[in-house]
C-alpha positions as CSV (number, residue, x, y, z in Angstrom):
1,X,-22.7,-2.0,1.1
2,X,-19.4,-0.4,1.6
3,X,-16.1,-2.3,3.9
4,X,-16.9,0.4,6.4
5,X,-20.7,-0.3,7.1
6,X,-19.6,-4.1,6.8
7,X,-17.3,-3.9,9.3
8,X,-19.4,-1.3,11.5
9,X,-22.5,-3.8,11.5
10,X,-19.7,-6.4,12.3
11,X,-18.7,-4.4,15.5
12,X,-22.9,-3.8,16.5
13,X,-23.4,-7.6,16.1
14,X,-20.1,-8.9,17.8
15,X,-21.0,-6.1,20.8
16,X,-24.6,-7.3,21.0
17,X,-23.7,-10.9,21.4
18,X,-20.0,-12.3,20.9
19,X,-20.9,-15.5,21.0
20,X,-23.1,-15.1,17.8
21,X,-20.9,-13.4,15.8
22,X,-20.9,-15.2,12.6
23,X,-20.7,-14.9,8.9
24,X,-24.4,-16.3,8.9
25,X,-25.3,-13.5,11.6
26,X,-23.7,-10.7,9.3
27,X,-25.7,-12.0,6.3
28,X,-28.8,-12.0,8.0
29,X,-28.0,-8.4,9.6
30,X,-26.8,-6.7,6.6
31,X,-28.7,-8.6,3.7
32,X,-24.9,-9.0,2.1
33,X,-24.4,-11.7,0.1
34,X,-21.8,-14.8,1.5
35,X,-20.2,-13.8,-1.8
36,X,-19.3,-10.3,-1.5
37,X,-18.4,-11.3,2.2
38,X,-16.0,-13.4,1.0
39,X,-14.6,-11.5,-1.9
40,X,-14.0,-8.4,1.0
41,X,-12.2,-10.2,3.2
42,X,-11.7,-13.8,2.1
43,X,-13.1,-15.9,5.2
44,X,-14.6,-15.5,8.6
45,X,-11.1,-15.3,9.8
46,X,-10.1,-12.3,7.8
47,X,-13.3,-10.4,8.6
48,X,-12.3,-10.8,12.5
49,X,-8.6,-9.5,11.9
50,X,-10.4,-6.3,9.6
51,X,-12.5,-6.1,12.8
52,X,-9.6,-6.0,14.9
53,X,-7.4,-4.2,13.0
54,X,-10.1,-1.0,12.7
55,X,-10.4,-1.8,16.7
56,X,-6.9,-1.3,17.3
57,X,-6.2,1.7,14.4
58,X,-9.4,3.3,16.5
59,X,-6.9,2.9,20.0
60,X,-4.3,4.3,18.5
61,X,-5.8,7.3,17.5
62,X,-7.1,8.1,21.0
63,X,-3.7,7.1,22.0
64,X,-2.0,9.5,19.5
65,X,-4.8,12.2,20.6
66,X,-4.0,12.0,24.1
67,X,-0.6,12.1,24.0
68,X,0.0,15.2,21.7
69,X,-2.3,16.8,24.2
70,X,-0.1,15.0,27.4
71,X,3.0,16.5,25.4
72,X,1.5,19.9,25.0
73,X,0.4,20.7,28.8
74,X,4.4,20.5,30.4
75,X,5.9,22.0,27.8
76,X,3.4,25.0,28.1
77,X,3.0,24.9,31.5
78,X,4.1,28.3,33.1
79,X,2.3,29.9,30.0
80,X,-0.9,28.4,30.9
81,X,0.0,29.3,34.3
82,X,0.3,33.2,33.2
83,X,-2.6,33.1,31.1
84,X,-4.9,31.6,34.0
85,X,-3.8,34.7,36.2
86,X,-5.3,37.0,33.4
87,X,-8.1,35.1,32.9
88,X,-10.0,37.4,34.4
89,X,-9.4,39.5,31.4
90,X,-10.8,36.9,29.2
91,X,-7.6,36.0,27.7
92,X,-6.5,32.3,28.9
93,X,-9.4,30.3,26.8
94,X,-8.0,32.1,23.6
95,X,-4.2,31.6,24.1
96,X,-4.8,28.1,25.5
97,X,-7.3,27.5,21.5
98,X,-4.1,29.0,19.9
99,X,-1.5,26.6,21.1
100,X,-3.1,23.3,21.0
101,X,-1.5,20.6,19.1
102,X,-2.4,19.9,15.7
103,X,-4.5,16.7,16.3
104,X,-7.2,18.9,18.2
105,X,-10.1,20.3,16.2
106,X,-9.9,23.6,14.3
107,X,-11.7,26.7,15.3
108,X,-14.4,26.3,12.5
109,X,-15.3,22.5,14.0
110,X,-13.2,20.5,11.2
111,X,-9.6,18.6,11.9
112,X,-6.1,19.9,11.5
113,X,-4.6,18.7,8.2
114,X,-3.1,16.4,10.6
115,X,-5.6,15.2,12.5
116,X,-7.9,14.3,9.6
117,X,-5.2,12.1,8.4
118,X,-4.9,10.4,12.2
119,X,-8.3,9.8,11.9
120,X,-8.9,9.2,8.1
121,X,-6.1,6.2,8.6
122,X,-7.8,5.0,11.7
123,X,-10.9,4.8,10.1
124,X,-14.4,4.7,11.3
125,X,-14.3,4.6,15.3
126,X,-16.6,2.6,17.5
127,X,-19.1,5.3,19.3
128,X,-18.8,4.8,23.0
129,X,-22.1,3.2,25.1
């Protein structure tokens, strides 16, 4: 079982019930043994900082996200403005796609070169529930 999954079972387990989250719990979830536990991320201690650290990477990213987009919207403001009025041309969507910032996802689906390397260093993110 991969660090990710580790840590992602950790997150389930930890949101299910905080007050069970233990190294015993994760065992029993995952069918790890304490050893490669241990050899991961060297006590219970270090697998709650990994935890939190992916947590907080996870923030960031939205953070970073958010505030490329927050960034682009004044300084493109009376462009948007412009292409809103000919939006009944079926321009504004188009010009609006063309300008975003690099974070946002690419026409075919994927990331930016940038924003897969936002997200590759933030890791796997919680899904929201």
């Amino acid at each position: 079982m991969t660090v990710d999954r580790l840590l992602a079972a950790a997150l389930d387990l930890h949101a299910e019930d905080p007050g069970g989250f233990t190294m015993a719990a994760l065992i029993a979830r995952t069918g790890v043994s304490s050893g490669s536990l241990y050899h991961h991320f060297g006590s219970f201690d270090g697998l709650a900082a990994a935890l939190y650290a992916r947590c907080l990477a996870g923030l960031l990213a939205h953070f970073i996200h958010a505030s490329a987009y927050a960034a682009f919207l004044p300084a493109h403001a009376e462009d948007i403005a412009r292409a809103k009025r000919t939006a009944g041309r079926g321009r504004a969507p188009e010009w609006i796609w063309k300008r975003r910032p690099a974070c946002f996802p690419s026409a075919s689906g994927g990331r930016s070169a940038a924003g897969r390397g936002a997200v590759r260093r933030a890791g796997a993110l919680p899904s929201p529930s």
